[in-house]
C-alpha angles and dihedrals in degrees: 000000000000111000110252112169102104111059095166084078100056124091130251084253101037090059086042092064104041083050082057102041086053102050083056095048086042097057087038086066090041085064099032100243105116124150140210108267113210120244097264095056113108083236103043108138099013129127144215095262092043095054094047085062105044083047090059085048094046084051094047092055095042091056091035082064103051 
């Protein structure tokens, strides 16, 4: 799993996709067909309940920026 715990590192964009990349794992696991994400995807071995927080925190910085 990708280290997260810095935000302030991380690009506008950056953030803005893995917003993004998250939204869409997020409704996978809504309709229950999620699939397996290889290891060099930014949300490989992360569940449902793990990319609800870092989404809070995503959401957080990028307020925080603007």
């Amino acid at each position: 799993m990708k280290d997260y715990s810095n935000l302030t590192e991380f690009s506008d964009k950056k953030l803005r996709t893995l917003r993004n990349n998250l939204n869409n794992r997020l409704e996978s696991f809504k309709k229950g067909g999620e699939k397996a994400l290889p290891p060099s995807h930014m949300l490989h071995g992360m569940d449902d309940h793990q990319c609800q927080e870092l989404l809070k925190r995503i959401q957080q910085e990028m307020k925080s920026r603007n």
